[in-house]
C-alpha positions as CSV (number, residue, x, y, z in Angstrom):
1,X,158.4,51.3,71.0
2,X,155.4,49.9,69.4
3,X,153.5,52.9,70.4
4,X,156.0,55.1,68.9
5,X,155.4,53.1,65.3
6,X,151.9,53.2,65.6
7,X,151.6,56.6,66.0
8,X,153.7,56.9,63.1
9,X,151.5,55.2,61.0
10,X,148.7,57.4,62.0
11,X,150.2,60.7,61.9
12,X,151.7,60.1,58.6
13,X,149.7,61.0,55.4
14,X,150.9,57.2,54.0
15,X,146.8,55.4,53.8
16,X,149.2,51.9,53.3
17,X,150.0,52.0,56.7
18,X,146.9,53.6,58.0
19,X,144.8,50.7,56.8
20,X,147.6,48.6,58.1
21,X,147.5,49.6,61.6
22,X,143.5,49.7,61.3
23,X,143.0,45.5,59.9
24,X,145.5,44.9,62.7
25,X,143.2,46.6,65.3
26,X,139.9,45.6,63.2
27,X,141.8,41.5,63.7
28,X,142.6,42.0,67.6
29,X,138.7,43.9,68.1
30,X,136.9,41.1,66.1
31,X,138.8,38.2,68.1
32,X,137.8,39.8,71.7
33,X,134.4,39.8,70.2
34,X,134.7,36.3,69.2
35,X,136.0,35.1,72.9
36,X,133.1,36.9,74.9
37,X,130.6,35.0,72.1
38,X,131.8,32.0,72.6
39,X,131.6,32.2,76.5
40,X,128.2,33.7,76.3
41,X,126.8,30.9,73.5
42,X,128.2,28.0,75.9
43,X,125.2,28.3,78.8
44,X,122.7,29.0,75.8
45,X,124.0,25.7,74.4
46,X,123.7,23.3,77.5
47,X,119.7,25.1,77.9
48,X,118.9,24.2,75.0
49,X,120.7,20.6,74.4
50,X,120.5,17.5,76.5
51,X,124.0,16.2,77.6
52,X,123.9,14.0,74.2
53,X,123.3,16.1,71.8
54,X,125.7,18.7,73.1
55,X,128.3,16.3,73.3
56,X,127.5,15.5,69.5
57,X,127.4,19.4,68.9
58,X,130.9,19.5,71.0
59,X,132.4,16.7,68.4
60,X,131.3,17.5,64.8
61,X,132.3,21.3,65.6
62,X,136.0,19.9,66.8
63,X,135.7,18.1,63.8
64,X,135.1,21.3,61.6
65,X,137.4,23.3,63.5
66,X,140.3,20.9,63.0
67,X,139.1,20.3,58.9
68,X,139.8,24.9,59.0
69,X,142.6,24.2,60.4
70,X,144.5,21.8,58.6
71,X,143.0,23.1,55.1
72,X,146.7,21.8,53.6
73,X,147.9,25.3,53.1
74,X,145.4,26.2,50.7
75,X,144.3,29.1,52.5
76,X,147.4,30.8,52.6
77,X,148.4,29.9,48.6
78,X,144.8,31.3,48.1
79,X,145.8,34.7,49.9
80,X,149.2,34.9,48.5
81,X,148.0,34.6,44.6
82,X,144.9,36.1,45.4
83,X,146.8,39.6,46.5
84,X,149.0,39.1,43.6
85,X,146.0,38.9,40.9
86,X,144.2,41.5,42.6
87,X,147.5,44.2,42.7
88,X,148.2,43.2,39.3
89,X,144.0,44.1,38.0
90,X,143.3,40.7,36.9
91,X,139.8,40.4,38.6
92,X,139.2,37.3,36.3
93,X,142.1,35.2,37.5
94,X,141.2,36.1,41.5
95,X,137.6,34.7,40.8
96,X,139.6,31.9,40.0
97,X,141.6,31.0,42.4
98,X,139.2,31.6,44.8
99,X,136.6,29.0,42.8
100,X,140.0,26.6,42.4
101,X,140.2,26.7,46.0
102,X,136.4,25.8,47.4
103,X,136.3,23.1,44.7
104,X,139.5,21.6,45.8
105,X,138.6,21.0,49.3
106,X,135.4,18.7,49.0
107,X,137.8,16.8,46.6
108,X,140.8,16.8,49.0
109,X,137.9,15.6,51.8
110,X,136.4,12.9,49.8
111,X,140.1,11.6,48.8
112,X,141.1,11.2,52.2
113,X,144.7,10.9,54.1
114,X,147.3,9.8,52.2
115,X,149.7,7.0,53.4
């Protein structure tokens, strides 16, 4: 079935769904490439690092990867308005949004949780 729709997509003479199918492959290629790195980088890291400092690597990247994911959903209202401003030609108000959104996260960082 999925093969079936894919092929679709390629056959067909609609680019939309052409570039559709190729992000989605492009998305699935670049995370393989980003699982065999991270294996690879882990024995480069412990040559290179005493137990300490990896350990210290080991935290302040948890505590980066957590602060990516938990970005309060600005990522994803940056994407949505982002696509709108950019299908609708207003170049000026994407530059915006995307400047809105890296200021508002050193802000948001420095404020804190909430109670």
């Amino acid at each position: 079935m999925i093969r079936g729709l894919v092929e679709k997509y390629l056959n067909s003479s609609d680019t939309r769904g052409k570039r559709i199918v190729e992000q989605i492959a492009l998305g699935a290629g670049l995370k393989v490439i980003n699982s065999i790195v991270g294996i690879v980088i882990i024995p480069l890291y412990l040559s290179l690092l005493t137990e300490t400092s990896f350990g210290i690597w080991l935290t302040v990247s948890a505590a980066v990867n957590w602060f990516n994911i938990f970005d309060l959903g600005l990522g994803n209202g940056l994407r949505n308005r982002f696509a709108e401003a950019k299908a609708a030609g207003e170049d000026a108000k994407a530059r915006i949004y995307v400047r809105s959104k890296w200021w508002s996260l050193p802000i948001s960082a420095r404020r804190g949780p909430t109670p």
